[in-house]
C-alpha positions, -999 to 999 in steps of 0.1 A, spaced: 552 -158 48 570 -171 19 590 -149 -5 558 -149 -33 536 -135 -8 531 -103 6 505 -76 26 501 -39 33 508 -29 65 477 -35 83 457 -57 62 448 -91 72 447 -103 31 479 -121 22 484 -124 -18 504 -142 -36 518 -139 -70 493 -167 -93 518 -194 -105 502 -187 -142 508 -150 -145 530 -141 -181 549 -110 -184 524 -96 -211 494 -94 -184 518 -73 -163 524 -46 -190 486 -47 -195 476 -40 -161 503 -12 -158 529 -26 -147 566 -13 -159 593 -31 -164 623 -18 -148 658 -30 -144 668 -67 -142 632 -81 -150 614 -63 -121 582 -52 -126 563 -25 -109 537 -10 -106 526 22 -87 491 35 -84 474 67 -63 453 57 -39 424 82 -36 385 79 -25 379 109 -45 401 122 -69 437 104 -84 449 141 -86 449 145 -52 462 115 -38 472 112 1 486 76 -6 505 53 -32 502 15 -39 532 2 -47 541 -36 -59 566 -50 -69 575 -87 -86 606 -97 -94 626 -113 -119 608 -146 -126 579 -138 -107 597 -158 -72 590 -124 -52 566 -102 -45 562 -71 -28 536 -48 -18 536 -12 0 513 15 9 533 50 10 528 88 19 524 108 -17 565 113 -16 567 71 -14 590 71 10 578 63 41 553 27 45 519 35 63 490 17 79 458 31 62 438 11 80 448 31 112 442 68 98 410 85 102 390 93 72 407 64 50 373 44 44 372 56 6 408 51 3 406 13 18 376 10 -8 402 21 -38 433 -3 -27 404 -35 -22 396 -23 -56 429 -23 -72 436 -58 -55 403 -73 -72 418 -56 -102 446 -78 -101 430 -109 -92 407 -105 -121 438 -102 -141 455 -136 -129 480 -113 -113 476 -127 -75 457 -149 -55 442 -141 -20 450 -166 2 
């Protein structure tokens, strides 16, 4: 996999960062800028209820949009996990293909 591609642990969708994606659609989709031209962007991941999240999306791009990175985490983000192993994490599948489509709609990434 090259350094502008990246998948959750478990998923069999590789994405890629879309060679035409501008700093402004980041900030519109919700991504922050952090330190050194990174730019992340962290979202629950809940079937149900934000508020009550079990897991965390987590992607980051970096400076000149050569790398991307992408992580599903406990609520504490610390620790990577497989959702597609748990039990119970149909809804919560449903919500990270959603936030993916999210970001393909935005010119953000590209399935390949």
């Amino acid at each position: 996999m090259e350094k502008n591609q990246a998948q959750v642990l478990g998923d069999n969708d590789i994405y890629e960062i879309n060679p035409d994606v501008k700093k402004y659609s980041l900030l519109d989709a919700g991504f922050v800028e952090g330190r050194n031209d990174h730019f992340k962007l962290q979202r629950p991941i809940s079937g149900t209820s934000p508020y009550d999240a079990r897991y965390l999306l987590k992607i980051t791009i970096s400076e000149g949009f050569s790398h991307l990175k992408m992580a599903i985490t406990d609520k504490s983000g610390l620790h990577n996990l497989n959702i597609y192993k748990g039990k119970d994490t149909k809804s919560e599948i449903d919500d990270y293909k959603f936030m993916m489509n999210f970001l393909q709609e935005k010119n953000i990434v590209i399935k390949k």
